[in-house]
VOBA-660143 format. One record per residue (C-alpha): x, y, z; residue in three letters; residue number from 0. Coordinates in steps of 0.1 Angstrom, whole numbers. Example, Ala and Ser with C-alpha at 12.3 -4.5 7.8 and 13.67 -1.06 7.14 Angstrom:
// residues 2
+-------+-------+-------+---------+-----+
!     x !     y !     z ! residuo ! num !
+-------+-------+-------+---------+-----+
!   123 !   -45 !    78 !     Ala !   0 !
!   137 !   -11 !    71 !     Ser !   1 !
+-------+-------+-------+---------+-----+
END
This chain:
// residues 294
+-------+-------+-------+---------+-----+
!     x !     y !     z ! residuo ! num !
+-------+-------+-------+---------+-----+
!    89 !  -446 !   806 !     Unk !   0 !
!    65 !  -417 !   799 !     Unk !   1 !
!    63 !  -401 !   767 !     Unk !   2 !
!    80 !  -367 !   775 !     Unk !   3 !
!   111 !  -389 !   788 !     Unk !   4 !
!   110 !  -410 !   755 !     Unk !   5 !
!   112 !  -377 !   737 !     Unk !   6 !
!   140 !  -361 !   758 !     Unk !   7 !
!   161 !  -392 !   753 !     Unk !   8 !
!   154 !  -389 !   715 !     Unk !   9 !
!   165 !  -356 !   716 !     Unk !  10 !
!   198 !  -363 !   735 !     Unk !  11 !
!   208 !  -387 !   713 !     Unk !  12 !
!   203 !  -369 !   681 !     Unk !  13 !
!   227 !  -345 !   701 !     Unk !  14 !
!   253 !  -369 !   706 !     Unk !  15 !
!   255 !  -379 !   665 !     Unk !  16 !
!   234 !  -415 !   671 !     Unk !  17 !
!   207 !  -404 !   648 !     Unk !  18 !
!   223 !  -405 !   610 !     Unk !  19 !
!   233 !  -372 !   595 !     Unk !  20 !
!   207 !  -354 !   572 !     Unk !  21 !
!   225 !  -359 !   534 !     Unk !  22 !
!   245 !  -334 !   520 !     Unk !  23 !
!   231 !  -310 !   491 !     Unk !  24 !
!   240 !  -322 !   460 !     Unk !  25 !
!   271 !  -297 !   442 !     Unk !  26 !
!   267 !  -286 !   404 !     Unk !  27 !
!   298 !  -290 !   388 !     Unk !  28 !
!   317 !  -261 !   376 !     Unk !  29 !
!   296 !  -235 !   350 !     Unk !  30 !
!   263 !  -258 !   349 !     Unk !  31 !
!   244 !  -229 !   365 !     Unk !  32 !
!   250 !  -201 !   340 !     Unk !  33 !
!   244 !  -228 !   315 !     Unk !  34 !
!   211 !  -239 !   326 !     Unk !  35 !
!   203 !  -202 !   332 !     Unk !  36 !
!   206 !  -196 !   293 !     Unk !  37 !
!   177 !  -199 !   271 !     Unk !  38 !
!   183 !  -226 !   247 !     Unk !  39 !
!   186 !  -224 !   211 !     Unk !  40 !
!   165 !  -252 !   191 !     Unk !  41 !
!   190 !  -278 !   173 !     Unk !  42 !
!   197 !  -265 !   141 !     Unk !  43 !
!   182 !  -235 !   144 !     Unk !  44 !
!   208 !  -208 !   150 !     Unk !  45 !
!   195 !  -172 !   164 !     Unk !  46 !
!   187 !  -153 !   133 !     Unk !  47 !
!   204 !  -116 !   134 !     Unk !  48 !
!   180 !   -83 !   140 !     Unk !  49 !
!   165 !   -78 !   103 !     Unk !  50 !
!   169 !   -42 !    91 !     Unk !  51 !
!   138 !   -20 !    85 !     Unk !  52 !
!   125 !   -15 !    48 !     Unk !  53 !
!   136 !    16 !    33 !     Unk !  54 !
!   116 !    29 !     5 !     Unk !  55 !
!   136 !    36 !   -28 !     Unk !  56 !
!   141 !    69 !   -36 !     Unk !  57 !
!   156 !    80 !   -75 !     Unk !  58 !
!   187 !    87 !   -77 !     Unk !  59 !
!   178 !   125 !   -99 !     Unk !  60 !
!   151 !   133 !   -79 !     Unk !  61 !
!   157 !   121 !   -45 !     Unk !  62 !
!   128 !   114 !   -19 !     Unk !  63 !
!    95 !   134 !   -31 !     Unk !  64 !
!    81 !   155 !    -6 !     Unk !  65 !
!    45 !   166 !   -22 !     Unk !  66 !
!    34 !   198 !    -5 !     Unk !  67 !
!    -2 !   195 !   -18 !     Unk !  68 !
!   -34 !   196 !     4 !     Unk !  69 !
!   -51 !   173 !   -11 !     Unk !  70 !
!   -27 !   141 !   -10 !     Unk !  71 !
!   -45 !   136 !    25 !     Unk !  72 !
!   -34 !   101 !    29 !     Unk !  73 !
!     6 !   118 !    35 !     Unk !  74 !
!    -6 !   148 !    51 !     Unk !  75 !
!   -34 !   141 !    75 !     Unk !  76 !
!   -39 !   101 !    76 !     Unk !  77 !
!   -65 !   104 !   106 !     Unk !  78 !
!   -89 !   130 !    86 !     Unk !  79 !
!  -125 !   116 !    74 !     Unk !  80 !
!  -110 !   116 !    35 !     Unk !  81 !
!   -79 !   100 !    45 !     Unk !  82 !
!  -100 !    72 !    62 !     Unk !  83 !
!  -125 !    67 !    33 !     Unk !  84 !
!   -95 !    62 !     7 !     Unk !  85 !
!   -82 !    36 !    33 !     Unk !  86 !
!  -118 !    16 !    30 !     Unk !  87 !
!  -114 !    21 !    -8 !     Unk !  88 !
!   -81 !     3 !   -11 !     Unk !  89 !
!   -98 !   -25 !    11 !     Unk !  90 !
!  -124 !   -29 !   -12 !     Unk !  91 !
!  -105 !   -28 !   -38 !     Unk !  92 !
!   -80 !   -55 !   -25 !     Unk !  93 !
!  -109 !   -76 !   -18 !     Unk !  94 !
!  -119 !   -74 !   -54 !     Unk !  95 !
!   -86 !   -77 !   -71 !     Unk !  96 !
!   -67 !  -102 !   -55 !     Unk !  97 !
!   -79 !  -142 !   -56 !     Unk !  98 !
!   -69 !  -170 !   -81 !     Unk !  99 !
!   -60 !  -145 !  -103 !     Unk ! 100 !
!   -46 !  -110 !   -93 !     Unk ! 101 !
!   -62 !   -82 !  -115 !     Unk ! 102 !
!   -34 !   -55 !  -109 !     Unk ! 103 !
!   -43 !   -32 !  -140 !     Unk ! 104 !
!   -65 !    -8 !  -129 !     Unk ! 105 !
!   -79 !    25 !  -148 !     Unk ! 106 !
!   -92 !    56 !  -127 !     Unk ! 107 !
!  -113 !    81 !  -150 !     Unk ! 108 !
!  -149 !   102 !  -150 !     Unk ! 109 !
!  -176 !   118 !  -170 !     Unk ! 110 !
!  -158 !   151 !  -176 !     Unk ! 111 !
!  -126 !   169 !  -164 !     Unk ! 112 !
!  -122 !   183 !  -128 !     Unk ! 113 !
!  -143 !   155 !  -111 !     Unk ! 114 !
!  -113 !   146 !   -87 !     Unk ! 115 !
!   -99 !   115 !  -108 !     Unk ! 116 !
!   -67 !   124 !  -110 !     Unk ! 117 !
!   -62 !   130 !   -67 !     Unk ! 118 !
!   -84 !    96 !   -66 !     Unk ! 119 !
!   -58 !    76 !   -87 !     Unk ! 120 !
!   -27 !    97 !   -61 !     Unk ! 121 !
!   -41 !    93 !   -28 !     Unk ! 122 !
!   -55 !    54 !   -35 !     Unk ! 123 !
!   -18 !    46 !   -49 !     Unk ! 124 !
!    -4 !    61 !   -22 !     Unk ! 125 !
!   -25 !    42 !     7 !     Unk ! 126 !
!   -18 !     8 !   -13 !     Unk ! 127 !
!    21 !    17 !   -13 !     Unk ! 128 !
!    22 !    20 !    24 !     Unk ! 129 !
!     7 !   -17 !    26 !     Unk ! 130 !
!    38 !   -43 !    37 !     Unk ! 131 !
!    19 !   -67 !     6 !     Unk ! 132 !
!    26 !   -46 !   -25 !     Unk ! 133 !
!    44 !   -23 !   -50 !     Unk ! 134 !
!    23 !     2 !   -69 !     Unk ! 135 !
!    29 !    20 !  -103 !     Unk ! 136 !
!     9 !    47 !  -109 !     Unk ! 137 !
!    10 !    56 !  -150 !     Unk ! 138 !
!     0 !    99 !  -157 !     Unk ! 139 !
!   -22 !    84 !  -187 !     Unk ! 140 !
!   -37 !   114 !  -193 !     Unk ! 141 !
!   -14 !   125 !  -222 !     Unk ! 142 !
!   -36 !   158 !  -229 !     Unk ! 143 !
!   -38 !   173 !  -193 !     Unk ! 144 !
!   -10 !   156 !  -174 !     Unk ! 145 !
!   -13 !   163 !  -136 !     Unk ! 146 !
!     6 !   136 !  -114 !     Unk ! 147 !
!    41 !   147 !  -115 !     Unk ! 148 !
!    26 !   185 !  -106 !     Unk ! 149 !
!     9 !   167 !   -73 !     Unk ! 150 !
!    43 !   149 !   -70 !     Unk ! 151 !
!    65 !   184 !   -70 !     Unk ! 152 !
!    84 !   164 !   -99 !     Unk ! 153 !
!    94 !   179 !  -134 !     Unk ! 154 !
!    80 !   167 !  -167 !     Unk ! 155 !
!   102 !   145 !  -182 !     Unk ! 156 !
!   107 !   110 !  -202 !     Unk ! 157 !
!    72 !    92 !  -201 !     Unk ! 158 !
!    47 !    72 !  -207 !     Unk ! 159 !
!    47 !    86 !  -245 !     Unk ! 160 !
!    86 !    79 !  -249 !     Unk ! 161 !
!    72 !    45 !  -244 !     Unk ! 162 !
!    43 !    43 !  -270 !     Unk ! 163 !
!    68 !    58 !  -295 !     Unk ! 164 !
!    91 !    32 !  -288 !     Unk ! 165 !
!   120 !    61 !  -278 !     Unk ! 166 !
!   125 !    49 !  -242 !     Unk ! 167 !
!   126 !    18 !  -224 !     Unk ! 168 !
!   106 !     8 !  -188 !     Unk ! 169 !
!   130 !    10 !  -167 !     Unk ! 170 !
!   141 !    43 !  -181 !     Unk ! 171 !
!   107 !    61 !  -169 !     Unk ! 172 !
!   101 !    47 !  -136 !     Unk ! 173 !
!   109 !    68 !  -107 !     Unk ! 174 !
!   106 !    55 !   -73 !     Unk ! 175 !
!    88 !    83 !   -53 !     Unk ! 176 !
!   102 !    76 !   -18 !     Unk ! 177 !
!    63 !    75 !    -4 !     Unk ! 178 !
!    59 !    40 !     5 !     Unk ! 179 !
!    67 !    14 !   -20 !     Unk ! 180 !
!    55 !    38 !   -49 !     Unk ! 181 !
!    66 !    43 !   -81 !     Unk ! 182 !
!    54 !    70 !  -110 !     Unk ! 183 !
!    58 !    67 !  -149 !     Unk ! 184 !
!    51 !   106 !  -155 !     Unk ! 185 !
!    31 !   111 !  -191 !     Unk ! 186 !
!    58 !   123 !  -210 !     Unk ! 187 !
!    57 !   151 !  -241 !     Unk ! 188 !
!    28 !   159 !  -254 !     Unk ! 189 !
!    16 !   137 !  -287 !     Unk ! 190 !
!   -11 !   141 !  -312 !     Unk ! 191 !
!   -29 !   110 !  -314 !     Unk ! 192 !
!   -28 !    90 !  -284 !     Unk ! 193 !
!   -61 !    70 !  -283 !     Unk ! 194 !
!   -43 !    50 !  -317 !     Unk ! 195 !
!   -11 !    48 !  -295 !     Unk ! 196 !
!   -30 !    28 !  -269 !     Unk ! 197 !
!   -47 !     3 !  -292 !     Unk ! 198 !
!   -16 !     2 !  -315 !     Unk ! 199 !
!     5 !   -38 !  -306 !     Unk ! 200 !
!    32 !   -15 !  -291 !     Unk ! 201 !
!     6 !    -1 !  -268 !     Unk ! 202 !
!    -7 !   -35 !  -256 !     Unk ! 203 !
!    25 !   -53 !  -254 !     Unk ! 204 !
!    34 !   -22 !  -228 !     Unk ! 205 !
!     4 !   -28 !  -208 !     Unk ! 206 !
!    13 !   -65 !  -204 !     Unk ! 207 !
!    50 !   -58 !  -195 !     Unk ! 208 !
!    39 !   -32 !  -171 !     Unk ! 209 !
!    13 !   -63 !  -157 !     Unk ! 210 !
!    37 !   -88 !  -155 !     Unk ! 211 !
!    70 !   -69 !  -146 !     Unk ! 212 !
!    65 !   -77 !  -112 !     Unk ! 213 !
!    41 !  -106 !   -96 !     Unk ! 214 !
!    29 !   -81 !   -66 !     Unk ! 215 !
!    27 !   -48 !   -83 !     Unk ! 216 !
!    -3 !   -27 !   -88 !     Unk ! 217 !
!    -7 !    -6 !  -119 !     Unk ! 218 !
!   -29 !    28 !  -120 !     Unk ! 219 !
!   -34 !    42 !  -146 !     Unk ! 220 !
!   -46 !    82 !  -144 !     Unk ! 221 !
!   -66 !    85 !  -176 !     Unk ! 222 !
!   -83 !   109 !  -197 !     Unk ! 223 !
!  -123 !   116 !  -188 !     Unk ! 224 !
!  -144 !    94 !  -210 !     Unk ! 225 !
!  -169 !   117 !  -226 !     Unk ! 226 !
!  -145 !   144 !  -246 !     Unk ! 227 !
!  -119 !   116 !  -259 !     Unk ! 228 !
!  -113 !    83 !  -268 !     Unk ! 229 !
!   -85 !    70 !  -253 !     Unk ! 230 !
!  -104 !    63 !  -221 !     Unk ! 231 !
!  -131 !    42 !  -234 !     Unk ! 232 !
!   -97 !    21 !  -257 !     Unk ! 233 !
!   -80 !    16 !  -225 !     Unk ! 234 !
!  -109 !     2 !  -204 !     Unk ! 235 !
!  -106 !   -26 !  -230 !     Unk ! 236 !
!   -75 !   -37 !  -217 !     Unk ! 237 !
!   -74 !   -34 !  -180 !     Unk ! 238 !
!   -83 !   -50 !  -155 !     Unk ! 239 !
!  -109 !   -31 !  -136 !     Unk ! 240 !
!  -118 !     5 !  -139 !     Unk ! 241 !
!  -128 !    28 !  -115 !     Unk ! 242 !
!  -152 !    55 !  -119 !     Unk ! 243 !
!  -151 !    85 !  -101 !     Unk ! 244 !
!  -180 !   108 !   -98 !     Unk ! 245 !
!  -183 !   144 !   -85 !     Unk ! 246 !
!  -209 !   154 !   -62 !     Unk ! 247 !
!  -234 !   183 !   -79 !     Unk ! 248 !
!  -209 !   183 !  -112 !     Unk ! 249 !
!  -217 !   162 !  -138 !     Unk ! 250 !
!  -253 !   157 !  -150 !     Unk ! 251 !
!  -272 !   127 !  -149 !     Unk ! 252 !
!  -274 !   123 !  -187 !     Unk ! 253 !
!  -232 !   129 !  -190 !     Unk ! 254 !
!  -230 !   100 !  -165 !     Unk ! 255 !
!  -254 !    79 !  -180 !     Unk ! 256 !
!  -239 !    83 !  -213 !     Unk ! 257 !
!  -206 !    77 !  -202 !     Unk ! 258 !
!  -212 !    45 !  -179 !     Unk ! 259 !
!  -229 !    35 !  -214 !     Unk ! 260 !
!  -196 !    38 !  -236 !     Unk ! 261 !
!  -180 !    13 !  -211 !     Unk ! 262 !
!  -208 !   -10 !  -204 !     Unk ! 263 !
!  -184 !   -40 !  -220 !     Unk ! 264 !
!  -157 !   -29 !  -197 !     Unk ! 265 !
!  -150 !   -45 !  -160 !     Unk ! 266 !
!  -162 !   -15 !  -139 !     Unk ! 267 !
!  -151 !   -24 !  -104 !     Unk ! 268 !
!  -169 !     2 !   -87 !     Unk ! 269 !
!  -178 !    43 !   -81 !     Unk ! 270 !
!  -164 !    68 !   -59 !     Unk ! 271 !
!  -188 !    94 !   -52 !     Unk ! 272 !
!  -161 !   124 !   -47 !     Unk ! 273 !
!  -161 !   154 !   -31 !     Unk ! 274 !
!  -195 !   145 !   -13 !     Unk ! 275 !
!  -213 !   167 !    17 !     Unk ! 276 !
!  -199 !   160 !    51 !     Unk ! 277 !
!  -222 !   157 !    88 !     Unk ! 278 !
!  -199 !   176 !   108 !     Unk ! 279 !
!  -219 !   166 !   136 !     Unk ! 280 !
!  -207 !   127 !   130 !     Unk ! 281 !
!  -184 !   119 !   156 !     Unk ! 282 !
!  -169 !    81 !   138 !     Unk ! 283 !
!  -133 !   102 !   136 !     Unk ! 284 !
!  -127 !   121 !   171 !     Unk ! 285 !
!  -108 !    92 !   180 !     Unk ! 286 !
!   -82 !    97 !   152 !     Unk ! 287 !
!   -85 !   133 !   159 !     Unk ! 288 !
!   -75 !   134 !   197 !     Unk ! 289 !
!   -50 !   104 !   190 !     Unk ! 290 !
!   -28 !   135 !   172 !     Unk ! 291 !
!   -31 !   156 !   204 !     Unk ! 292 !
!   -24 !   125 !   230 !     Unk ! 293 !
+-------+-------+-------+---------+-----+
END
């Protein structure tokens, strides 16, 4: 027999039910395809439910602040050159700060008055509240030209000298701003001798409560310039880290000389040269610039 006739006698026979059936297709029982269809939960691990996003407190007087001023770039145009700059700062200033032990007492002052300390201490507070890692306090320690509840649209009220005269309590004087995870203590009414409040027990047992009130918190304190009064050069003594802010074509080298010289025992973390000239012809920032317009 040829092989074409071997072939078509194969074939008739498969046609006639000789050759064995092919087997049948195996049938899921009943629900075992949406089950394996459904993405398995790990054995004592039940699905956790959608966490809510972090609101910011607000005070219950004063509401949510809603600063109108220029200058607090860092709320009203994060993507300018200054905004970025105070960004880098806070970086630094993490870098520094934070280790075995975390340094959260920090002092912001200058030579004189009107070098820019004052928007420093606000717009660095305000860039480290927006962080996911921290709380920030920022203290108007300037009891003699108080400016921070002015840059925070917020009236003058129960402060930071209630608390040095032992007439209010911390948690009478903190106001959460809204901005971030930010909080003020505003400076209070106006007292005569405040450089002998600072370096008084009650004064240093207040710096240490504000320190240890909570683990993660940053204090900032706003203080006076260090060359007309004391109370700067008695509080560097008991922070941290200070930071010196200087204004470009202000101050004079002696006046800065002689005032890095009164706190040459003090932990100067570092300078910020303020208000400094600007190459408009640098382009490092068009990217943050045309990601507004995109």
């Amino acid at each position: 027999m040829s092989r074409i006739e071997e072939a078509m006698e194969k074939a008739a026979r498969m046609r006639k039910g000789m050759e064995p059936p092919p087997p049948e297709p195996v049938r899921e029982p009943a629900g075992a395809s949406a089950l394996l269809h459904q993405t398995p939960h790990p054995v004592g691990s039940p699905a956790l439910p959608p966490q809510p996003p972090q609101i910011s407190p607000v005070s219950a007087q004063y509401g949510r602040l809603a600063p109108q001023n220029p200058f607090l770039v860092n709320l009203h145009d994060p993507h300018s050159p200054a905004a970025e700059e105070y960004r880098k700062l806070k970086s630094a200033l993490v870098k520094m700060t934070t280790g075995d032990v975390f340094r959260n007492c920090l002092m912001v002052t200058s030579s004189i008055p009107s070098e820019g300390k004052s928007l420093t201490a606000l717009n660095l507070a305000i860039s480290l509240a927006q962080e996911l890692d921290h709380t920030v306090l920022l203290v108007d320690a300037d009891l003699r030209r108080p400016s921070v509840h002015r840059y925070l649209n917020v009236e003058q009220g129960v402060g930071l000298s209630e608390l040095l005269t032992g007439e209010a309590q911390v948690g009478e004087t903190i106001i959460p701003t809204g901005i971030g995870k930010l909080s003020i203590i505003r400076a209070g009414r106006a007292i005569e001798n405040p450089a002998e409040l600072f370096t008084s027990q009650r004064g240093k047992a207040l710096l240490t409560e504000l320190k240890l009130r909570y683990p993660d918190r940053y204090i900032i304190l706003d203080t006076p310039p260090v060359l007309p009064f004391a109370e700067a050069r008695s509080l560097a003594h008991l922070v941290d880290g200070v930071l010196f802010v200087v204004m470009e074509r202000l101050v004079s080298q002696a006046n800065l000389k002689d005032a890095l010289e009164s706190l040459k025992a003090c932990p100067i973390l570092g300078m910020v040269y303020n208000a400094a000239t600007v190459d408009h012809n640098d382009g490092r920032y068009s990217y943050y610039r045309s990601a507004d317009n995109a």
